[in-house]
C-alpha positions in Angstrom: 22.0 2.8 -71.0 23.0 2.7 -74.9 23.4 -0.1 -76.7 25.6 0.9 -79.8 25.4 -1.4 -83.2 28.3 -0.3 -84.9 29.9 2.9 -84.7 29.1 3.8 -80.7 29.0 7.6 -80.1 28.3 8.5 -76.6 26.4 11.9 -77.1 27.1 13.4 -73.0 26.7 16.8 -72.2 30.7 17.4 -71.8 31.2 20.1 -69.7 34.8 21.5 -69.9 36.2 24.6 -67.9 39.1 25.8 -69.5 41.8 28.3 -68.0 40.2 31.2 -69.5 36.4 30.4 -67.8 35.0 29.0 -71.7 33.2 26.7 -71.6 33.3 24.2 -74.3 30.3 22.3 -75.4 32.3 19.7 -78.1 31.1 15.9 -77.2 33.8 13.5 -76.3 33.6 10.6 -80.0 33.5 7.1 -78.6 33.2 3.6 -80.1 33.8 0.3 -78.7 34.7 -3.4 -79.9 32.5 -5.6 -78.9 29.9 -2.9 -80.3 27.2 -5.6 -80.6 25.0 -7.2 -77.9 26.5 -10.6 -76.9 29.4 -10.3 -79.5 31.6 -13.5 -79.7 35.6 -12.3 -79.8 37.6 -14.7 -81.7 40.2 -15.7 -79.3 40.9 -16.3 -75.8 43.3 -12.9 -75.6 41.6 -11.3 -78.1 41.7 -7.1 -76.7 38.2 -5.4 -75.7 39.0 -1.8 -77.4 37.4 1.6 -76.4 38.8 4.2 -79.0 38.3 8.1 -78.4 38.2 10.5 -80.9 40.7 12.2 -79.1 43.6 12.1 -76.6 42.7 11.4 -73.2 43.6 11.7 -69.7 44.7 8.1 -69.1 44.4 7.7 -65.3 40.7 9.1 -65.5 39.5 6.9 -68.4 41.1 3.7 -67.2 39.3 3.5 -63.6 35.8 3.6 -65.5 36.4 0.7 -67.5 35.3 -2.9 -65.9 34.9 -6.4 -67.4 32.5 -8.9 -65.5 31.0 -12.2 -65.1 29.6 -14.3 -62.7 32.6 -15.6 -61.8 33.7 -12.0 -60.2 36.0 -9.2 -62.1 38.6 -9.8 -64.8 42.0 -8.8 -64.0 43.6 -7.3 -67.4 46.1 -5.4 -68.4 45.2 -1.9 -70.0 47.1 -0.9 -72.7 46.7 2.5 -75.1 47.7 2.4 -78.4 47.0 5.8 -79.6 43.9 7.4 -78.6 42.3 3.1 -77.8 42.4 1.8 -74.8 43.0 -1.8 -74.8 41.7 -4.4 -72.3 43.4 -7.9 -72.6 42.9 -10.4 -69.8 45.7 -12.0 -67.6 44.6 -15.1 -68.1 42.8 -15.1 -71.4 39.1 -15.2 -71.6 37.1 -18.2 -70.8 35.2 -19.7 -73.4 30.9 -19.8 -73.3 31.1 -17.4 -70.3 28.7 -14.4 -70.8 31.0 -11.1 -69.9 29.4 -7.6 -69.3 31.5 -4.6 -70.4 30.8 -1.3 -68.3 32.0 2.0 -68.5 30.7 4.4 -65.7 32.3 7.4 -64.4 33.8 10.9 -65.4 35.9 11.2 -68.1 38.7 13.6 -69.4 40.2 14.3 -72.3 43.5 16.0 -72.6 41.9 19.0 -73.7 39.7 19.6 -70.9 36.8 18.7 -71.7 34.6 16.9 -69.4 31.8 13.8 -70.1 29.6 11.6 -67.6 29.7 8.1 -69.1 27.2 5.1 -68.3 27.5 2.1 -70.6 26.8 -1.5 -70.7 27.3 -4.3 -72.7 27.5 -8.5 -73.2 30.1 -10.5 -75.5 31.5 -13.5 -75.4 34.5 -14.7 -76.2 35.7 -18.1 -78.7 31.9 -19.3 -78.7 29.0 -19.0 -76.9 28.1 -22.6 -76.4 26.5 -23.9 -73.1 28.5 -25.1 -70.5 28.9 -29.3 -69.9 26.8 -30.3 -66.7 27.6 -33.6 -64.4 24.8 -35.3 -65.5 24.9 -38.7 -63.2 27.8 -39.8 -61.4 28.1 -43.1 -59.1 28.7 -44.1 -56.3 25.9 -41.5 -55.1 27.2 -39.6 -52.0 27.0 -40.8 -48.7 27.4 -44.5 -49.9 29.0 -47.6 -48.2 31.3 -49.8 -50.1 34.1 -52.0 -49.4 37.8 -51.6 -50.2 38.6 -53.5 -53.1 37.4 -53.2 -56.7 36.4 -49.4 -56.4 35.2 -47.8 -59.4 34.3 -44.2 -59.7 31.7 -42.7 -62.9 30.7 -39.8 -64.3 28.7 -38.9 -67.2 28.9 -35.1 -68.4 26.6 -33.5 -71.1 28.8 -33.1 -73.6 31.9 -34.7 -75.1 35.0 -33.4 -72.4 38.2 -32.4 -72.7 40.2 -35.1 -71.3 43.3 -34.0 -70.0 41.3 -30.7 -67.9 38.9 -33.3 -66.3 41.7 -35.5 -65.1 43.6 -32.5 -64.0 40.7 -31.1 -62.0 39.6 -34.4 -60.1 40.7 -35.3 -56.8 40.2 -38.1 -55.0 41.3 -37.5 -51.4 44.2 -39.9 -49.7 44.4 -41.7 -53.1 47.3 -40.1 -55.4 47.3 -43.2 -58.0 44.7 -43.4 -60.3 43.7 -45.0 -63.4 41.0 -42.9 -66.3 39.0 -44.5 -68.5 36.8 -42.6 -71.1 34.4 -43.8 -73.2 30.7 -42.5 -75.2 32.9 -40.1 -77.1 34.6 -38.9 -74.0 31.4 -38.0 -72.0 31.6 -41.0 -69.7 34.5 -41.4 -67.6 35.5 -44.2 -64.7 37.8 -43.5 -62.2 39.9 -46.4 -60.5 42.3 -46.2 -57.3 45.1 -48.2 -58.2 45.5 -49.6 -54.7 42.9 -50.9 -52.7 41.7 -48.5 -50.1 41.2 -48.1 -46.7 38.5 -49.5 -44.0 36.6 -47.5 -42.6 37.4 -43.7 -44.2 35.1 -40.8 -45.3 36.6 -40.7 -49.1 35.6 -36.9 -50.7 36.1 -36.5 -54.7 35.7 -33.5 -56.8 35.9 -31.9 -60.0 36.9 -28.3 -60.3 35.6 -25.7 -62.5 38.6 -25.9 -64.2 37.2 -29.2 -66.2 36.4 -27.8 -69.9 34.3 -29.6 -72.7 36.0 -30.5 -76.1 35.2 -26.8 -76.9 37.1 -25.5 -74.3 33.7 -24.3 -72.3 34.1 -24.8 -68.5 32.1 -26.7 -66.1 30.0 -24.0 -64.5 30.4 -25.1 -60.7 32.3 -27.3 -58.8 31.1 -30.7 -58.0 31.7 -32.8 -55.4 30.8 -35.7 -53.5 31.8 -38.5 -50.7 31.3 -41.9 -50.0 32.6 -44.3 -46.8 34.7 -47.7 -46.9 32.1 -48.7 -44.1 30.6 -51.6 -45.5 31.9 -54.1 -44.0 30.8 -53.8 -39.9 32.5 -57.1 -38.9 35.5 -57.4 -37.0 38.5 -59.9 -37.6 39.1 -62.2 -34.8 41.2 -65.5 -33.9 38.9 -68.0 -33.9 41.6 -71.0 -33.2 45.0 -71.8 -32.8 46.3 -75.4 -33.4 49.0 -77.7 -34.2 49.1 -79.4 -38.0 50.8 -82.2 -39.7 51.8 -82.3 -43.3 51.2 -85.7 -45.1 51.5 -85.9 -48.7 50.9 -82.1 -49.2 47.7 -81.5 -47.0 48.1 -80.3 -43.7 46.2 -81.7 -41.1 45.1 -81.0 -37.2 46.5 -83.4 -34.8 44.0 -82.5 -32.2 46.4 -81.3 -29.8 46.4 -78.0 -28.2 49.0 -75.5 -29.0 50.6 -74.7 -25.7 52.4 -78.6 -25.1 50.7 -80.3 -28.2 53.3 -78.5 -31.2 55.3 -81.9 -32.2 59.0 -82.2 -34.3 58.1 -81.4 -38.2 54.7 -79.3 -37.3 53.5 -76.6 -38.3 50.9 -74.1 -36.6 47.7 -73.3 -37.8 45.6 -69.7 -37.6 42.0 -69.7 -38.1 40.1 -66.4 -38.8 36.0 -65.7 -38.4 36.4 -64.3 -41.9 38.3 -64.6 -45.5 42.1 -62.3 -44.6 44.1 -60.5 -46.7 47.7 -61.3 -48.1 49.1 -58.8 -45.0 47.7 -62.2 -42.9 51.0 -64.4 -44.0 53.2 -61.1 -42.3 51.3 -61.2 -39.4 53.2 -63.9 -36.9 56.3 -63.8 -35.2 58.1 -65.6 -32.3 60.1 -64.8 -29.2 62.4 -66.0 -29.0 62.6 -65.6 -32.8 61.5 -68.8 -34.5 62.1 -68.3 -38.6 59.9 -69.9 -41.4 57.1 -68.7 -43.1 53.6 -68.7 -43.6 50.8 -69.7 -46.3 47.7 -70.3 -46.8 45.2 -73.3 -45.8 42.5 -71.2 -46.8 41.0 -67.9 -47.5 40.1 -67.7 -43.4 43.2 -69.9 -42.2 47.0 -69.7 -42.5 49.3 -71.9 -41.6 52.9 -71.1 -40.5 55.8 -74.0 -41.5 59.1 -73.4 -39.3 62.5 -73.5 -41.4 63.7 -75.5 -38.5 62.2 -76.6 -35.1 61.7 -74.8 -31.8 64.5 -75.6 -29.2 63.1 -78.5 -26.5 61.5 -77.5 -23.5 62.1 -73.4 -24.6 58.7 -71.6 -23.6 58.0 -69.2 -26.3 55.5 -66.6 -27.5 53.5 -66.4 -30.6 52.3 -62.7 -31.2 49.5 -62.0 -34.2 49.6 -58.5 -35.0 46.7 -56.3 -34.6 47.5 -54.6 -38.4 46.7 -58.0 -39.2 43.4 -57.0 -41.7 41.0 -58.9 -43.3 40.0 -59.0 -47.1 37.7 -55.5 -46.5 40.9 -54.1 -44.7 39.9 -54.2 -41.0 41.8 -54.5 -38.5 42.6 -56.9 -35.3 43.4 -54.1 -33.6 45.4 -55.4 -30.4 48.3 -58.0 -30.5 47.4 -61.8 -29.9 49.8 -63.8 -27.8 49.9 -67.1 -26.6 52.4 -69.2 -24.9 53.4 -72.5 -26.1 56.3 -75.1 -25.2 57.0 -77.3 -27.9 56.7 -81.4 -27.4 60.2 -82.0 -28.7 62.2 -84.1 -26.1 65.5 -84.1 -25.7 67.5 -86.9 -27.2 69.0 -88.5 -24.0 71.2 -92.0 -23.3 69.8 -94.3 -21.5 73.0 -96.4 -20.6 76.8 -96.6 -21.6 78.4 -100.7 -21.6 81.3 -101.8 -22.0 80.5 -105.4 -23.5 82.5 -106.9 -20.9 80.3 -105.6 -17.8 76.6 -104.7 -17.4 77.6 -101.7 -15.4 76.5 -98.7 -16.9 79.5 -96.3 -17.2 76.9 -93.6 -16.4 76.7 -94.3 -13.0 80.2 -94.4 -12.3 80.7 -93.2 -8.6 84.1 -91.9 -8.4 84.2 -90.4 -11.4 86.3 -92.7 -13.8 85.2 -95.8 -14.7 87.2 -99.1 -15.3 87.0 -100.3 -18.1 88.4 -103.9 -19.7 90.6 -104.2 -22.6 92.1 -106.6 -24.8 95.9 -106.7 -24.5 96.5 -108.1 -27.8 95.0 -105.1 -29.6 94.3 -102.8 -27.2 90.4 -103.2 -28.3 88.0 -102.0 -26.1 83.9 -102.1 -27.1 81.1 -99.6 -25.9 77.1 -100.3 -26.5 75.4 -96.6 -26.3 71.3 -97.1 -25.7 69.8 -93.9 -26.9 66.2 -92.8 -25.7 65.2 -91.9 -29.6 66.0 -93.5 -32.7 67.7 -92.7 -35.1 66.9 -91.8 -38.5 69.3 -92.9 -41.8 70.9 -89.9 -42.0 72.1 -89.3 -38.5 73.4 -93.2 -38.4 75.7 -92.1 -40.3 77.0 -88.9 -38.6 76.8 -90.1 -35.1 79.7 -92.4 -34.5 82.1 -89.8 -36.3 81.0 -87.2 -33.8 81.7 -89.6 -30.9 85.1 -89.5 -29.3 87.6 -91.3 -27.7 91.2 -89.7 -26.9 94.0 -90.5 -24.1 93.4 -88.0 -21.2 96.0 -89.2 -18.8 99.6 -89.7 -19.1 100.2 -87.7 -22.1 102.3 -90.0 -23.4 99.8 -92.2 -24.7 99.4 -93.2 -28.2 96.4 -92.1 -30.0 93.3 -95.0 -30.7 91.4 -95.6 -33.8 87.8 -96.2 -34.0 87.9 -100.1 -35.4 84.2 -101.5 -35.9 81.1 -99.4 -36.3 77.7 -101.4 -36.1 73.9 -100.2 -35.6 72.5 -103.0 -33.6 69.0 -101.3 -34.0 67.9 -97.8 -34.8 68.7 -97.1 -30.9 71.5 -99.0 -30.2 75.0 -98.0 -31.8 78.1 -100.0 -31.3 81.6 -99.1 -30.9 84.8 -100.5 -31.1 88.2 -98.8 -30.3 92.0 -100.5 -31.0 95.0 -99.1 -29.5 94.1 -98.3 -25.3 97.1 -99.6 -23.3 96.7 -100.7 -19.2 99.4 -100.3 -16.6 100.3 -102.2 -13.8 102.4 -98.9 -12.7 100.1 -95.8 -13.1 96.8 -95.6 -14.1 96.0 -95.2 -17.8 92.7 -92.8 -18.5 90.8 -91.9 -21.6 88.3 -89.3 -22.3 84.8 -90.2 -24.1 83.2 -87.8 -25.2 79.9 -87.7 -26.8 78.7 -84.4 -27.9 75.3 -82.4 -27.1 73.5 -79.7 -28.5 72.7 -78.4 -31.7 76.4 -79.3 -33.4 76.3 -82.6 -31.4 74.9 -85.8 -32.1 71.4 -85.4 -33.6 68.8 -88.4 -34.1 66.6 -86.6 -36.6 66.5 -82.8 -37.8 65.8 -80.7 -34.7 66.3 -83.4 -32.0 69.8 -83.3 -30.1 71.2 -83.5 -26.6 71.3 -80.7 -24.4 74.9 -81.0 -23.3 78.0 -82.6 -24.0 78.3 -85.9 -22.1 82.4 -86.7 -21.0 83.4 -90.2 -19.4 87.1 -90.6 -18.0 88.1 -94.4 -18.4 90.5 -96.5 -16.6 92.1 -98.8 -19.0 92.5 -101.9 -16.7 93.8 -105.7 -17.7 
């Protein structure tokens, strides 16, 4: 091998067999940029250059020429300019990566001649600094952690280029992620913007393709892994009950959910460990009950209906299995349980016309007979209800109760005249305008209207059905 220091001259027996059988002994002149060992070019496309003192056969003396490192071969383009042959690479040289330059082969020049070349050589190209190393980096591979608060560091050798780090690391399953440098850009966290998953084999890397502030690439790839496995404890149920709000604070009523869940309750969730935020999605009804849920603590949830279950409906509570816990595990089957609210219906216990004690209920024949004041017409009714009443409804209940002629049509309408709540469970009526007949019978329809658009003694509590009396107007 010869090392040239500055004007290379490869002195090879050339041996060129002309046309006419001479043989001619001239040497093939040759000099070469880089000519010095471990030569630094200035750029990243700066050309290699082989220049012959005369023309060449192109073909012949580009298949000798090879550029090197230990990353593999460098594609380039070969270019002649002239009698030089000019080597620029594709995609530019890397900086601090040693090269070796050979030539080795037969050559020809255009004349004929004939030279056996064997050359070698190092250079560098934009510096020749050492490459940045992954010093530390944490967490270590093959460590458990949880979920939340994951922070990734690394601390390289040598102050980094930012944007090529960034670009190079991947973190797999996780797309969102925030960078933070510090220690003249030589340290460098890593944090998922969301929180990640239970239980998954997390691999990270940083490609080759990292540079220092110089522009001199890592020299490997490194890589590493870690597992969301730290927490081994499973989520479960630990108890389901009925609550009762008083003055903000809900408390347990010490009934069991499936007949304890009274009007104005709510239902409460405990957990064997602290739940995350995906907890207050986690319930839901059939039939569909709507309201929503919040938090008694970090392991309890409590839901709060936006209006009560129907009386005496059986339904089904369902917990999700997605339903996770603060580390991100999972139920991982559906809870249900069956539960029939202890909401009665609101019922009446008796219907009396002031002048009997009968109860217009229990009329036999269907239509009762009812006494009425011929002056006026009047006629008075005492409803007993099973429930009472709260302010509101007082006021809404009489208007919803009615009482219209039913038989002959050609009887006159009648007014209510007298409302009076004798208690909060005893409402009483008073009607002007019924007529009786000595002829023909005279009937009116009462009608006192059940479910949920019917009479209503408190939010949620109505009759089932609509309750209709015919009445016999009698003298």
């Amino acid at each position: 091998m010869l090392l040239l220091q500055n004007k290379i001259i490869l002195m090879l027996c050339a041996i060129i067999i002309s046309s006419c059988g001479f043989i001619d002994f001239r040497l093939i002149g040759i000099k070469i940029e880089p000519e010095k060992p471990d030569f630094v070019l200035p750029g990243k496309y700066s050309p290699v250059i082989i220049k012959f003192d005369t023309a060449m056969i192109k073909n012949d003396t580009e298949v000798v020429l090879q550029i090197t490192s230990d990353y593999g071969a460098v594609s380039g383009d070969k270019i002649w300019k002239g009698n030089d042959l000019h080597f620029i690479p594709v995609n530019g040289w890397s900086a601090g990566v040693r090269y070796t330059l050979s030539l080795l082969g037969t050559i020809r020049s255009a004349d004929k001649r004939e030279a056996r070349v064997e050359y070698f050589n190092t250079f560098y190209a934009v510096n020749k600094n050492d490459p940045p190393l992954l010093d530390h980096y944490s967490p270590y591979s093959g460590a458990s952690l949880g979920i939340n608060d994951v922070v990734l560091e690394f601390r390289f050798s040598r102050s980094m280029n930012k944007l090529s780090v960034e670009s190079a690391f991947t973190l797999d399953g996780v797309n969102n992620k925030t960078f933070n440098w510090s220690d003249d850009d030589k340290n460098l966290r890593v944090t998922p913007e969301k929180e990640l998953s239970a239980w998954v084999l997390y691999n990270w890397s940083v490609k080759d393709s990292a540079e220092s502030l110089d522009g001199v690439s890592l020299p490997k790839i490194y890589s590493g892994f870690f597992t969301t496995d730290i927490d081994q404890t499973l989520p479960v149920v630990t108890r389901i009950y009925p609550v009762l709000n008083a003055d903000g604070i809900w408390y347990p009523t010490g009934l069991n959910i499936e007949t304890g869940l009274g009007l104005g309750q709510g239902i409460a969730v405990e957990f064997n460990k602290p739940m995350s935020e995906n907890s207050l999605r986690s319930l839901r009804f059939e039939p569909s009950l709507s309201g929503k849920a919040e938090y008694l603590s970090d392991k309890s949830i409590v839901y709060i209906f936006s209006r009560a279950p129907d009386p005496q409906i059986e339904y089904t509570m369902i917990i999700s299995g997605d339903t996770r816990d603060g580390e991100g595990l999972k139920l991982g089957e559906d809870l249900k349980i069956n539960f029939i609210p202890d909401i009665p219906y609101l019922k009446i216990l008796s219907l009396k016309n002031d002048s009997s004690d009968a109860n217009i209920m229990f009329s036999e024949n269907g239509a009762f007979k009812i006494q009425i004041d011929q002056g006026a017409g009047n006629f008075n009714l005492l409803i007993h209800f099973s429930l009472m009443f709260d302010f509101k409804e007082k006021q809404n209940a009489p208007q919803r109760i009615t009482l219209a002629p039913f038989f002959p049509r050609t009887l006159e309408p009648v007014a209510v005249q007298y409302v009076n709540w004798i208690s909060d469970d005893r409402l009483f009526l008073r009607w002007e305008g019924l007529k009786a007949s000595n002829e023909e019978p005279h009937y009116y329809k009462l009608t006192i209207p059940g479910g949920k658009s019917g009479i209503v003694s408190e939010e949620g509590v109505y009759m089932k059905d609509d309750l209709v009396f015919y009445l016999e107007a009698a003298k």
